[in-house]
C-alpha positions as CSV (number, residue, x, y, z in Angstrom):
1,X,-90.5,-63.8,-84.5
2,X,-86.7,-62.7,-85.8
3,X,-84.1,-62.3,-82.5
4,X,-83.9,-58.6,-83.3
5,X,-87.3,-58.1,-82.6
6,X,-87.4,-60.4,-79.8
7,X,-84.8,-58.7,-78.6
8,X,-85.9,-55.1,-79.1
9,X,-89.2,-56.3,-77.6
10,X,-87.7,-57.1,-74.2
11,X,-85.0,-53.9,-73.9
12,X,-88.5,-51.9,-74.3
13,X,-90.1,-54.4,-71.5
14,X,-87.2,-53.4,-69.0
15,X,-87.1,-49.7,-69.7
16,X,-90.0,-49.2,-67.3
17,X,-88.5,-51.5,-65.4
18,X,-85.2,-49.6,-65.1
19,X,-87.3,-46.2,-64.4
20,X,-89.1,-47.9,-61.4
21,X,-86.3,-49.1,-59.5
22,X,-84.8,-45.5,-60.2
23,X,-87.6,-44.2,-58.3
24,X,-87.8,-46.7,-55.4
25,X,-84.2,-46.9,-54.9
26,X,-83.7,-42.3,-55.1
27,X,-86.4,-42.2,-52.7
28,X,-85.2,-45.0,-50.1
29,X,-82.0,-44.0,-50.3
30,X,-82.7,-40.7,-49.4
31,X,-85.4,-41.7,-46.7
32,X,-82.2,-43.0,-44.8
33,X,-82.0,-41.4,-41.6
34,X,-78.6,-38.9,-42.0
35,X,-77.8,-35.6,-43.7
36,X,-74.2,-36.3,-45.8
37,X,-74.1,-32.3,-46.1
38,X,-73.3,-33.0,-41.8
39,X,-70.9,-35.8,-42.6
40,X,-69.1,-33.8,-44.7
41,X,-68.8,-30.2,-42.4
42,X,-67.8,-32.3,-39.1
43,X,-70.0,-32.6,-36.0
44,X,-68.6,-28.8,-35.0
45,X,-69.5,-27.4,-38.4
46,X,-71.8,-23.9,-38.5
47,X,-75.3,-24.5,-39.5
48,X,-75.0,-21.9,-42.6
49,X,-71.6,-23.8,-43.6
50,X,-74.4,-27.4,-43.6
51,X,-76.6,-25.3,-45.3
52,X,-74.1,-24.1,-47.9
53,X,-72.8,-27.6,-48.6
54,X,-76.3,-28.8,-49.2
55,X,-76.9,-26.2,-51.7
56,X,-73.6,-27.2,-53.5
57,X,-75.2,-30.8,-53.6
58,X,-78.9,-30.0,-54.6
59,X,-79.9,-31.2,-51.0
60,X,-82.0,-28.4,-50.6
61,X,-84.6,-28.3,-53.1
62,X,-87.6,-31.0,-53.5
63,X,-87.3,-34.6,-53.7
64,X,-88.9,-34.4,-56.8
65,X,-87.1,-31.9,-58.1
66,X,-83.8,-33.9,-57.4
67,X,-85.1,-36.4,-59.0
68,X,-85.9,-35.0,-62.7
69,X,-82.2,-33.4,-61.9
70,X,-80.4,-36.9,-61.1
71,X,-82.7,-38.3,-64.2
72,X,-81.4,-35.8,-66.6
73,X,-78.1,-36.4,-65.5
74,X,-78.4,-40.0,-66.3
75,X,-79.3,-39.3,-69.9
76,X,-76.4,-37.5,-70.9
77,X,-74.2,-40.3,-69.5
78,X,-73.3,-38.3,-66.2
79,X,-73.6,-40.9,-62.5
80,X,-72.8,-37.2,-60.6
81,X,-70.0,-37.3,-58.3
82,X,-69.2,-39.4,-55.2
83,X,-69.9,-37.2,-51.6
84,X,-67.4,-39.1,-50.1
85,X,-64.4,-40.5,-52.5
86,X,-64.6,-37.0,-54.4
87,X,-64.1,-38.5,-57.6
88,X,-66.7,-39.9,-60.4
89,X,-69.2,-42.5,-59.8
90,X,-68.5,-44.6,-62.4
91,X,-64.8,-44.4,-61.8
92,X,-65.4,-45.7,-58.4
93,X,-67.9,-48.7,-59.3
94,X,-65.2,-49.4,-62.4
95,X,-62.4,-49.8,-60.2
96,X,-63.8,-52.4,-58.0
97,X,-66.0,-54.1,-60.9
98,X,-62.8,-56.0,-61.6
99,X,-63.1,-57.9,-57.5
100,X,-66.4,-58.5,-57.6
101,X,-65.9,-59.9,-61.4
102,X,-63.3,-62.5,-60.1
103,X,-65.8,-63.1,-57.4
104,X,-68.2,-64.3,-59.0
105,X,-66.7,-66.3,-61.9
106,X,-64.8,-68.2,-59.3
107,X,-67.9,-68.8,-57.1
108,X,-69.7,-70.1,-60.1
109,X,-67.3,-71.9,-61.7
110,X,-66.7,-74.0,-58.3
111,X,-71.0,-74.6,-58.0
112,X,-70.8,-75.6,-61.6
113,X,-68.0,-78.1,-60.7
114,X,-70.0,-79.4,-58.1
115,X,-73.8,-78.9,-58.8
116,X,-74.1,-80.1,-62.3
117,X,-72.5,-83.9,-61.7
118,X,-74.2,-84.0,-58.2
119,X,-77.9,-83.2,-59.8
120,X,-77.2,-85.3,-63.1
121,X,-76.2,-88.7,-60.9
122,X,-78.7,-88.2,-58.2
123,X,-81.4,-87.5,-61.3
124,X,-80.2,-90.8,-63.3
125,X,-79.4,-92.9,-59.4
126,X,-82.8,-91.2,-57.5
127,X,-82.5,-93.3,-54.3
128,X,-78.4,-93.5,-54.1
129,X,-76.7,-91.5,-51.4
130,X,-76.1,-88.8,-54.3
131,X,-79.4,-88.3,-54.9
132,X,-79.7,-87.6,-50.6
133,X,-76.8,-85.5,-50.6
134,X,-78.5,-83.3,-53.2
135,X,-81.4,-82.8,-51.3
136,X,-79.6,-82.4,-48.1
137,X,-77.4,-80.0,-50.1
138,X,-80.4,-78.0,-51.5
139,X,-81.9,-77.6,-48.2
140,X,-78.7,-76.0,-46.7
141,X,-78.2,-73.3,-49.5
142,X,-81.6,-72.1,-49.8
143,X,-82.3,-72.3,-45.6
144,X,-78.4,-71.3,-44.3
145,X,-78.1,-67.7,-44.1
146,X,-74.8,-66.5,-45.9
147,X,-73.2,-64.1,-43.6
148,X,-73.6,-67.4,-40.7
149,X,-71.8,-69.6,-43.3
150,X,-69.0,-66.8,-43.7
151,X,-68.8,-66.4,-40.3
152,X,-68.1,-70.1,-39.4
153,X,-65.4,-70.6,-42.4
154,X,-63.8,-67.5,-40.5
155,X,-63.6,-68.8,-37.2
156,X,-62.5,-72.7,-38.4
157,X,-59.8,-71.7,-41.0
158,X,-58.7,-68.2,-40.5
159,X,-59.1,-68.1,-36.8
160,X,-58.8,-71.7,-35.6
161,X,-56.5,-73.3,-38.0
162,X,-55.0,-70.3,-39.6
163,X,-54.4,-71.2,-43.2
164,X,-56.2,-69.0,-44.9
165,X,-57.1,-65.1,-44.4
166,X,-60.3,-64.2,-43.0
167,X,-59.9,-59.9,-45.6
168,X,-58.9,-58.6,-48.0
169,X,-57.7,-59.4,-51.7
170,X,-54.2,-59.3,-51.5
171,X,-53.3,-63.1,-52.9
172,X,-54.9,-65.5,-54.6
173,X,-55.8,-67.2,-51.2
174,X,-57.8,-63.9,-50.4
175,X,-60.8,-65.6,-52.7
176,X,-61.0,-69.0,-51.4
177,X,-63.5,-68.3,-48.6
178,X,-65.9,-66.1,-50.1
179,X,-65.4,-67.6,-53.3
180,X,-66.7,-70.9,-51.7
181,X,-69.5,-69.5,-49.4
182,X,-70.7,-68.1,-52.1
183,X,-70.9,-71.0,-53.8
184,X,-72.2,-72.8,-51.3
185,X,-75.5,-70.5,-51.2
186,X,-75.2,-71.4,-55.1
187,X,-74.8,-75.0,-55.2
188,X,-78.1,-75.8,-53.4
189,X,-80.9,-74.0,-56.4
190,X,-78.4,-75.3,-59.2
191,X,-78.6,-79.0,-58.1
192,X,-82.2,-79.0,-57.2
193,X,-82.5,-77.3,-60.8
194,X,-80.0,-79.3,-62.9
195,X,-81.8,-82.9,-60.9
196,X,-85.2,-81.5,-61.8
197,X,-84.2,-80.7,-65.7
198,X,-82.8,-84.3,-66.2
199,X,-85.4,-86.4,-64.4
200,X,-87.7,-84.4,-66.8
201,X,-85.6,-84.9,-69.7
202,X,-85.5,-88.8,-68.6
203,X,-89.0,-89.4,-69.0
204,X,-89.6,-87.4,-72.5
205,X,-90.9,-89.6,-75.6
206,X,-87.8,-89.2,-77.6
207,X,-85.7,-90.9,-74.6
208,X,-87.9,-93.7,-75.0
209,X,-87.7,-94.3,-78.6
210,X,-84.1,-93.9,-78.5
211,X,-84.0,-96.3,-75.7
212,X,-85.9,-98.9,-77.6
213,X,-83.5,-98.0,-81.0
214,X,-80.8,-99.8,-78.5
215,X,-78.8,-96.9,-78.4
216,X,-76.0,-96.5,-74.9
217,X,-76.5,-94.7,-72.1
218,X,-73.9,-92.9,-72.2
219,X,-74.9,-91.9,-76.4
220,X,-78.4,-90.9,-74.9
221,X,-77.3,-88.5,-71.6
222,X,-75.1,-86.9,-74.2
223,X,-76.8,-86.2,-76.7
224,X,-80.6,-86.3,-76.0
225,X,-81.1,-86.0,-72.3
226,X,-78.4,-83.2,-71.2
227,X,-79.2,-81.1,-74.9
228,X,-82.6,-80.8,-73.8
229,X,-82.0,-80.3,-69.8
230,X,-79.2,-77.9,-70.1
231,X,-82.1,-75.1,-71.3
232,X,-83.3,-74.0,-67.5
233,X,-79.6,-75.2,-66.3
234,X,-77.9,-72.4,-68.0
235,X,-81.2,-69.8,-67.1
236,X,-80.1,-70.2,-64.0
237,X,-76.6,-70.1,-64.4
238,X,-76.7,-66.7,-66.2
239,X,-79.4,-65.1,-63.4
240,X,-77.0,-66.4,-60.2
241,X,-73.7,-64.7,-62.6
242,X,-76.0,-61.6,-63.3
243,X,-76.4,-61.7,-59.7
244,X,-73.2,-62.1,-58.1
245,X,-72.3,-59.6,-61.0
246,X,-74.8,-56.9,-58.9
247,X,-72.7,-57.3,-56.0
248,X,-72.6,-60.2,-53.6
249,X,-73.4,-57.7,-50.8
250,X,-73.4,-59.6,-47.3
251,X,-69.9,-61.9,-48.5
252,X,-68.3,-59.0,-49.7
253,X,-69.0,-57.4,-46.8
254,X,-68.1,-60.5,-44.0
255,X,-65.0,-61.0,-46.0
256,X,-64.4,-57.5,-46.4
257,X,-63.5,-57.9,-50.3
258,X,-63.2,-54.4,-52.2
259,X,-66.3,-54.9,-54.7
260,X,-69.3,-53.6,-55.6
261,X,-71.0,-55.0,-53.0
262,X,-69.2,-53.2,-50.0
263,X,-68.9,-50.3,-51.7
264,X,-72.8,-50.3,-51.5
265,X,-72.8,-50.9,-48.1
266,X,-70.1,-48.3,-47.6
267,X,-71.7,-45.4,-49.5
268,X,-75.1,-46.4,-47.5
269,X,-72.9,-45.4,-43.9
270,X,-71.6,-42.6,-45.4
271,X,-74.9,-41.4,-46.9
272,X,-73.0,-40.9,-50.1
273,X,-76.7,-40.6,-52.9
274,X,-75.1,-40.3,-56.0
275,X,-72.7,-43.3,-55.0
276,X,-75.2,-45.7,-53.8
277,X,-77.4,-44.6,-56.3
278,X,-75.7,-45.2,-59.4
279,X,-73.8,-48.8,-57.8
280,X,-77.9,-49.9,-57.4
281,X,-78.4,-48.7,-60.6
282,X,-75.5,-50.8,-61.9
283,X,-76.9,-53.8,-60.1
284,X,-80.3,-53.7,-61.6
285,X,-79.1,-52.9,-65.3
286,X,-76.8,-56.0,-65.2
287,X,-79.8,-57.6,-64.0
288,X,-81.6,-56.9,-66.7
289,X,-78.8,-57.6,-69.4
290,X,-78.1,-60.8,-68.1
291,X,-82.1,-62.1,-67.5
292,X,-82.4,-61.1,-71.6
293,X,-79.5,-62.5,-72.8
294,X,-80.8,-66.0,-70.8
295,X,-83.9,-66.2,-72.5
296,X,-82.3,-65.8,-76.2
């Protein structure tokens, strides 16, 4: 099968894919408890003034009749209009793309740093120390929830020791702790994965043979055993990125960092649809993207 095809073949797998979570995410966000035409006349507002603004916003006619409106809209290349910010969707989630962008390239790249020697060592040495620490380190990220390990890097260097800030994305040293919790929650699958991948790679037939050709260690981790491991490695690389991409919601949020993520959260309070809508739809068509670009 030619990559076009391939290719073609999954963009018309994820099309139904990208209509569901249309569907699921218009209706839950609108099952939300809150009436944005409120939010937006005041608590002291006249109820025909409510009414008025939810007529100017399509609140008033069925959900299913929004819905075929807000699709259309989406086919001509139109997000709607944020309730709250007054201004375009898109314009909104483009200007904090750039935070949560930075985010997430520095989160990964510090996991990477970390992760990938930890997991090749402890796969090559599986009853040194490294190999423990992996597994100790595996069993924190996937059991520690994130928001707890934000909240502790607050109190002990922002609160505590004061030497780095606790908001905000002012300086460079606005990104260290989130950066690093994130990566934290990272670090654990991408060891377990990258120690899985070379153990498996270890005990392949080709290893063998070029073990008995007398080749050196060092010629056979390069070149046969981390070629073939590096496959699921960088799956999983590109599906934490396309991710973080999404919006690392709950850090964004802790550490208050203007990206997609707390945007979400902030259109949710505000009851802002076409906001929350189209920064959800973002997420889930990066998702996508990202998941097919992997697997070429």
């Amino acid at each position: 099968m030619s990559l076009a095809r391939y290719v073609g073949i999954r963009v018309a797998q994820a099309i139904p894919t990208l209509v569901g979570a249309m569907l699921v995410m218009f209706i839950l966000v609108r099952i939300l408890p809150g009436d944005p035409a409120r939010l937006i006349a005041g608590p002291e507002a006249l109820e025909q003034d409510v009414q008025r603004i939810r007529e100017q916003l399509g609140l008033n006619k069925p959900l299913y009749l929004q819905f075929v409106d807000y699709m259309s809209s989406i086919l001509r290349g139109d997000f709607g209009t944020s309730i709250k910010y007054r201004t375009p969707v898109i314009d909104e989630i483009m200007a904090r793309l750039p935070y949560t962008i930075t985010l997430a390239l520095a989160a990964e790249a510090i996991a990477v740093a970390i992760a990938l020697p930890l997991g090749i060592y402890s796969a090559i040495k599986p009853r040194s120390k490294a190999s423990y620490i992996a597994s100790v380190l595996s069993l924190v990220g996937a059991s520690t929830p994130i928001f707890w390990i934000g909240l502790i890097f607050i109190y002990v260097f922002a609160v505590s020791l004061r030497i780095l800030p606790s908001s905000g994305a002012d300086t460079p040293k606005h990104i260290i702790l989130p950066a690093v919790t994130l990566a934290l929650l990272l670090m654990g699958n991408l060891t377990r994965i990258t120690r899985a991948a070379v153990m498996e790679a270890l005990g392949s037939n080709h290893i063998l043979t070029a073990v008995s050709k007398g080749l050196g260690s060092r010629v056979i981790l390069a070149r046969h055993v981390l070629r073939n491991a590096m496959i699921p490695i960088i799956t999983i690389m590109g599906i934490q990125v396309g991710a973080l991409l999404g919006g690392a919601v709950i850090t964004e949020t802790v550490f208050a960092w203007p990206g997609i993520g707390s945007l979400l959260i902030d259109s949710l309070f505000y009851r802002d649809y076409p906001l929350a809508q189209g920064i959800i739809l973002f997420i889930v068509f990066v998702f996508i993207v990202i998941n097919i670009i992997t697997d070429v």
